[in-house]
C-alpha positions, 0 to 999 in steps of 0.5 A: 839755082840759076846756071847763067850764061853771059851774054854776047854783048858782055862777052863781046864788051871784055874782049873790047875791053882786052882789046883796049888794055893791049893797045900800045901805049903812044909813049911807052912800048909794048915790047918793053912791058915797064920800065924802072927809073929813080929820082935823084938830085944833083943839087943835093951832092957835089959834082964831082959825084954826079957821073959816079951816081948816074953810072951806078943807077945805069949798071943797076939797071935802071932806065931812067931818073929824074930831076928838079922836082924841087929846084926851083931855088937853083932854076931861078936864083933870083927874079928873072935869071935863070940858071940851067948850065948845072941841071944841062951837065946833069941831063947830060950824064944821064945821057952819057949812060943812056938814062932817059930824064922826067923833068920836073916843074918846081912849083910844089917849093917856090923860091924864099925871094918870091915867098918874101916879095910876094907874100900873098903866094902863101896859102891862109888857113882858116884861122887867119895865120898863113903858111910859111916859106921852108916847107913845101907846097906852101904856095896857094893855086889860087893866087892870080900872082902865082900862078901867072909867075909860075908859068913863066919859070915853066916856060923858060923850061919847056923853051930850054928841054922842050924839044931835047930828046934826052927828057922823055916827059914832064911831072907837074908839081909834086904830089899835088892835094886839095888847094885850100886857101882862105886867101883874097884871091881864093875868095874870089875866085870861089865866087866866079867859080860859083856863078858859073856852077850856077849861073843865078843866085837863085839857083845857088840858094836852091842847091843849097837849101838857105832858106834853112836857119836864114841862109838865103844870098841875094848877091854871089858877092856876099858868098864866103869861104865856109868856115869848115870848124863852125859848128852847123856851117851848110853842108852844102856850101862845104861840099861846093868848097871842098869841090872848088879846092879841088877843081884848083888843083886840077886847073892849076895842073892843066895851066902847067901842062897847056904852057909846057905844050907851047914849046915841048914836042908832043913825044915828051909826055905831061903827068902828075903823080897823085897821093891815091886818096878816094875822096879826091875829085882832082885825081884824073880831071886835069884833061891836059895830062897825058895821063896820071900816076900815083905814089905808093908806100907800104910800111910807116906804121900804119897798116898791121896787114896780115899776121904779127908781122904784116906790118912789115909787108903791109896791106895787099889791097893798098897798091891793087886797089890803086891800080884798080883805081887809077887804070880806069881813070888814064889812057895808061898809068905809071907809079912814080914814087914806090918806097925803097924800103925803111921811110923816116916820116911814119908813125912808126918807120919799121923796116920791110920785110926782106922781099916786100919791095919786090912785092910791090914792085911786082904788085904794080907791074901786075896791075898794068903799070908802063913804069915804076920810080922811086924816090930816091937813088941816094939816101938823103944826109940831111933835111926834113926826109933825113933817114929815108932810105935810097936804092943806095945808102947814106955813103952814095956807093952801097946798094940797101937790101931795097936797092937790090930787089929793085935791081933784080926785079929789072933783072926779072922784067927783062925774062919776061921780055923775052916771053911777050906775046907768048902767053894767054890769060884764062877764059875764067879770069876775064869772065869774073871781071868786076866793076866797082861803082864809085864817085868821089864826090859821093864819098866826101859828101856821106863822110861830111855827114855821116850820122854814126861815128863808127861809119867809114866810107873806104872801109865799107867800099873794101869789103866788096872790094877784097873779097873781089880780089880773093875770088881772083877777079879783075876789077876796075873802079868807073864812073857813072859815065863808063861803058856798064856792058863790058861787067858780068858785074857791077857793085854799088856801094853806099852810093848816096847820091844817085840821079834818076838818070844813073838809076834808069841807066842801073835799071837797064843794064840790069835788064839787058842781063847785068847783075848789080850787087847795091849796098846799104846807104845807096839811093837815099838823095839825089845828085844834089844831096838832097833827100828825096821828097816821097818815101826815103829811098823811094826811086830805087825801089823799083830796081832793087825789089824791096821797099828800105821801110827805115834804118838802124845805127847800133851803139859799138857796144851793143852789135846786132846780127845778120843771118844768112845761111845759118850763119850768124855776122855782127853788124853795127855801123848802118843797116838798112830794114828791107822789106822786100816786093813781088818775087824778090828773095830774102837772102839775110834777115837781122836778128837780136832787136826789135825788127827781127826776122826782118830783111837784110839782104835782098835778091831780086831779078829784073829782065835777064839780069839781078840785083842783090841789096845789102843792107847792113854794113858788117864789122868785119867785111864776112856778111858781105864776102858771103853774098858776094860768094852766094851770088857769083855761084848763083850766076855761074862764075867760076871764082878762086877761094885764095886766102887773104893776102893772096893776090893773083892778076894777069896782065900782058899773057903773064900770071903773077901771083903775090903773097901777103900773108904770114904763111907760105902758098901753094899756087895751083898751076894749069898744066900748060904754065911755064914758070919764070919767076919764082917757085910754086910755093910762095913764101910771104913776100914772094912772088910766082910768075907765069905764062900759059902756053898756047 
């Protein structure tokens, strides 16, 4: 057994790192901790209820609103008149109860008379029909009109709320996705797009490797967009497509945000709120944002979570791994839409179970998060989100079991308040933190061609993930670019394709005394998708001490096993046959088929650090918890055993602790923990709050 001692530099590369985390935010101080604010629409209810409506969210709590995400019809009523006295009285009653105001750009609904003018605003699908007027983000990023009359509607904006005190910052659109469009405009601009990728057509064709099945361009100007549903389309072309899709969304959203700064004071924040979606390259690439948020809803029939009930509560990765995910990607980040409680556009729209909304709001709070919103302070009467609930319901006036646990959650934050910069968060804590390896692009580009039905990139990145968030580690997902030396340890699963330059800089991190945990389908192409031409897999080799002689897809009924430590776990998706050199140790080898006995899981040290590769993707996630259990041990982390559903983060000197499971907690609290929300024992969906004393 190694008893390792973390380096200094990685000592010293956490404390940066806390260091980094506590600096105060330029708009949100620290003092406050977070703030909590709901969307509300003026143009949805009658005048004579705006100061009622704007009083109540004030004496609920609430610190700030929201206004005209989608209001561009009432902006602009017709081309060139601008109609903003309405939304003046509401930001001004807002004022009246010392709400702040988010003002929203509009261009997620553009207008029926712009829809009707100019039709060619309106997004083509592949198959030739276009989208319509009467939805929502139905206009394409790509039109060259859209996008020069949109910016005129948000400059008449930013010249109208630029410089008002009472609007503390901006959301671009609304949940933008990938802008795909067949149209001309979009055609074209794929094109430019791809001459300044690759600057010659030769060079495209060798990305793309056309000389297979007579692909091969002579001019940029005979490149269409991929026509995604045709059978053997180059995959090369689609994923350069999916990249320009989303590299629009991106530029769409930083030409907002350049035209809004023209005439807005820099204390006035830019941000758009995302959709966490792990194969989204958009997400953090607007370089002109302040920085970015995400949506977040937890119960709409799609995830059981844990026990019969769990649907109820949801799955507790969902909000930590998009506090994971997005924390690294922005100089801070904020959730500005978190489910109120019952929704109306899920597959089945169960209630939550009393409690979970202040579970998540604590789930958020726990991760780093400057503020929380959500949508919306009164239930809508009519239109497409029709039974949705509200922090109030459908009468305007009383508050929703939701609405009340946002309320005594701003009840709670304020205690805490009063405890900042008391509290301290374990040495264990900060000495487990763990880096997840992850690139987008990587993902859309495995899931394009994925070889086995029964493969799922997301799923197989969660089961390093949870059993990360079990052992009570704090961990950010980075990027190829970020600083390796502040991670006792980095996991790198299924990272396809990978540069010789990501692997020299794996190699020395691993040297310098990192630890790397690699998992199967890592290494096998490079940055270009393309295989390598020598031995499959061959530049890793080095680096992970074994040689991957082939790999395995098993047929669902027909699982094999992976045996570690007596223990037998099922795989069937991917396996990689390892076949290991020099000193390295077999940790796991496969059973039950014709390559028997031979390596699955490898451990291998390399200068003062190690590299564990795993080389079979588990059924249920337990193959993968046991290596990562063996090793941290190995390495000498200190790591918690919380059962699943159990969640426990620091942040700002706090403890919270929040239970997902179907069965109470008893939280085991240092001596010094001072209590100060909730009890020790945490029943499903509650939730334990604490500080250590100095």
């Amino acid at each position: 057994m190694i008893k390792k001692i973390l380096s200094a530099a990685f000592l010293a590369g956490i404390m940066l790192s806390a260091t980094a985390q506590n600096k105060q935010a330029p708009f949100f101080p620290d003092k406050d901790l977070t703030t909590v604010g709901a969307y509300y629409y003026p143009e949805h209810w009658d005048e004579s209820q705006w100061d009622r409506d704007l009083k109540k969210m004030a004496d609920m709590g609430f610190e700030f609103t929201h206004f005209a995400e989608f209001a561009w019809a009432q902006l602009e009523p017709e081309e060139g008149r601008y109609d903003f006295a309405w939304l003046d009285r509401a930001v001004a009653l807002a004022a009246k109860y010392k709400l702040k105001v988010i003002m929203c750009t509009s261009t997620a609904t553009p207008p029926v008379w712009l829809s009707r003018k100019h039709p060619e605003i309106l997004k083509k699908r592949e198959d030739g029909t276009y989208e319509d007027h009467g939805s929502r983000q139905h206009a394409s990023f790509s039109s060259e009109f859209y996008r020069t009359y949109s910016m005129k509607m948000i400059a008449e904006l930013a010249k109208h709320y630029g410089k008002d005190s009472r609007i503390m910052g901006w959301q671009l659109d609304n949940e933008p996705g990938s802008n795909v469009d067949y149209g001309d405009d979009a055609q074209k601009r794929f094109r430019v797009w791809l001459r300044e990728r690759y600057k010659t057509v030769d060079a495209l064709n060798k990305a793309w490797g056309t000389n297979f099945w007579s692909g091969t361009y002579t001019d940029f100007n005979q490149i269409n967009i991929p026509q995604h549903s045709q059978w053997g389309m180059n995959l090369y072309q689609c994923l350069d497509h999916s990249r320009f899709c989303d590299y629009e969304t991106a530029n769409f959203l930083d030409l907002q945000a350049k035209t809004l700064k023209k005439n807005t004071d820099p204390k006035q924040w830019i941000t758009s709120n995302y959709i966490p979606n792990y194969q989204s390259r958009y997400i953090g690439n607007s370089k002109e944002l302040d920085f970015i948020t995400y949506t977040r809803y937890m119960v709409y029939g799609e995830h059981d979570g844990t026990g019969l009930k769990g649907y109820r509560v949801g799955d507790y990765s969902r909000i930590a791994m998009a506090n994971d995910y997005f924390r690294p990607l922005s100089p801070l980040y904020g959730v500005m839409e978190l489910q109120p409680g019952q929704v109306n556009w899920g597959t089945i729209n169960s209630q939550p179970l009393p409690g979970a909304v202040n579970l998540w709001l604590w789930h958020v709070f726990a991760g780093g998060s400057k503020f929380t919103c959500t949508y919306r302070f009164r239930a809508p009467i009519y239109g497409f989100e029709q039974y949705h609930a509200g922090i109030l319901g459908t009468d305007g006036v009383t508050p929703t079991s939701g609405g009340l646990e946002f309320e005594q959650f701003i009840k709670d934050v304020k205690v805490l308040r009063k405890n900042i910069g008391t509290g301290k968060a374990p040495t264990d804590y900060t000495k487990r933190k763990t880096a997840i390896l992850y690139d987008p692009d990587n993902t859309v580009a495995i899931n394009q061609n994925k070889q086995t039905t029964l493969w799922n990139t997301e799923a197989h990145v969660l089961k390093y993930y949870k059993p990360l968030k079990g052992f009570g580690a704090p961990v950010d997902f980075i990027r190829d670019s970020a600083n390796f030396s502040q991670y006792p340890v980095i996991v790198v699963p299924a990272y396809q394709q990978m540069s010789q330059k990501l692997i020299a800089k794996l190699t020395s991190y691993a040297k310098a005394g990192g630890n790397l945990v690699l998992s199967s389908r890592t290494g096998h192409q490079d940055e270009q998708g393309h295989l390598w031409q020598t031995r499959h897999a061959a530049p890793i080799y080095p680096l992970i001490g074994a040689e991957i002689e082939f790999y395995d897809l098993l047929k669902p009924h027909a699982p094999d096993n992976v045996v570690l430590e007596n223990k037998s776990f099922s795989w069937t998706s991917w396996g990689d046959v390892l076949k290991p050199t020099g000193a390295t140790e077999t940790w796991g080898t496969y059973a039950g088929d014709f390559y028997a006995g031979k390596a699955a899981v490898t451990f291998t040290k390399l200068g003062k650090g190690t590299v564990t590769y795993v080389g079979a993707d588990s059924n249920t996630g337990n193959l993968e918890q046991a290596v990562l259990t063996k090793l941290y041990k190995k390495l000498g982390i200190a790591i918690e055993n919380y059962p699943v559903g159990v969640t426990v983060e620091y942040r700002d000197g706090f403890g919270i602790a929040m239970n997902y499971s179907d069965k109470p907690y008893e939280m085991n609290l240092p001596k010094d923990a001072e209590i100060l929300v909730g009890k020790k024992t945490i029943a499903t969906a509650g939730v334990l709050v604490w500080k250590l004393k100095k």
